[in-house]
C-alpha positions as CSV (number, residue, x, y, z in Angstrom):
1,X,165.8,261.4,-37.7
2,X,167.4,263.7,-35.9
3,X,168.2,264.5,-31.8
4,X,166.5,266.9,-30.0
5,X,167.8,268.6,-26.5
6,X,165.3,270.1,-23.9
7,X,165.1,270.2,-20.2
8,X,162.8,267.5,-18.2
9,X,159.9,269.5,-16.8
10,X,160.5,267.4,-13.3
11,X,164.2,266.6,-12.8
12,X,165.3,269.8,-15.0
13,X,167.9,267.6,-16.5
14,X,169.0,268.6,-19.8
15,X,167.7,265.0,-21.9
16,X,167.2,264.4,-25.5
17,X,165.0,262.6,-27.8
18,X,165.3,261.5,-31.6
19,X,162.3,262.8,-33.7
20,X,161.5,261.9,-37.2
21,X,160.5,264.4,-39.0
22,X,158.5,262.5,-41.7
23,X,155.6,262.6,-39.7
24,X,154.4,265.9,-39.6
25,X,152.5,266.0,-36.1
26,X,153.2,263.5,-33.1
27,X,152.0,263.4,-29.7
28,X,153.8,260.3,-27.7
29,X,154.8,259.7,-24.2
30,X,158.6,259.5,-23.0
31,X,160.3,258.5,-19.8
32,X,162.9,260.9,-18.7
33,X,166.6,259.4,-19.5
34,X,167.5,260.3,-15.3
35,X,164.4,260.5,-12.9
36,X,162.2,258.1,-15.5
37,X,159.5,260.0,-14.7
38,X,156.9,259.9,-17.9
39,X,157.3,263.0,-20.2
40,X,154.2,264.1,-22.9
41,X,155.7,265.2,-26.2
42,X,154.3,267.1,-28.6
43,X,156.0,268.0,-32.0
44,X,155.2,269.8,-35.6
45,X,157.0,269.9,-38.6
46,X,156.8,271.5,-41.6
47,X,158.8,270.4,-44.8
48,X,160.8,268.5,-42.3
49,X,162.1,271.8,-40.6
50,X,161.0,271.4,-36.2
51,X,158.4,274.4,-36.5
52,X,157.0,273.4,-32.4
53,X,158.4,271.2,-29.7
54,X,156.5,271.1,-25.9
55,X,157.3,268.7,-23.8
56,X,155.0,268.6,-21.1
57,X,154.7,266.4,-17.0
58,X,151.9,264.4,-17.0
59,X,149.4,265.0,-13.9
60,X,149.4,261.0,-12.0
């Protein structure tokens, strides 16, 4: 495991998450550490190096 940093696409606070890199592709959903608004991630790995990270709002 390891933490990442990136900015919240509503709030634009800088946040982080912990991502495991034994699973090569994850999609999951994330509340925002400071507005708590719900935060689609989307990561890929490759021989556990981060090779894509998005982090996405989700439309409500």
């Amino acid at each position: 495991m390891f933490e990442h940093f990136f900015q919240c696409p509503y709030c634009w606070q800088e946040i982080s998450v912990l991502l495991d890199p034994s699973v090569r592709r994850q999609t999951y959903i994330e509340d925002c550490e400071n507005c708590c608004n719900p935060i689609e991630i989307k990561v890929e790995f490759s021989e556990n190096e981060l090779q894509s990270f998005e982090a996405s709002g989700i439309e409500q």
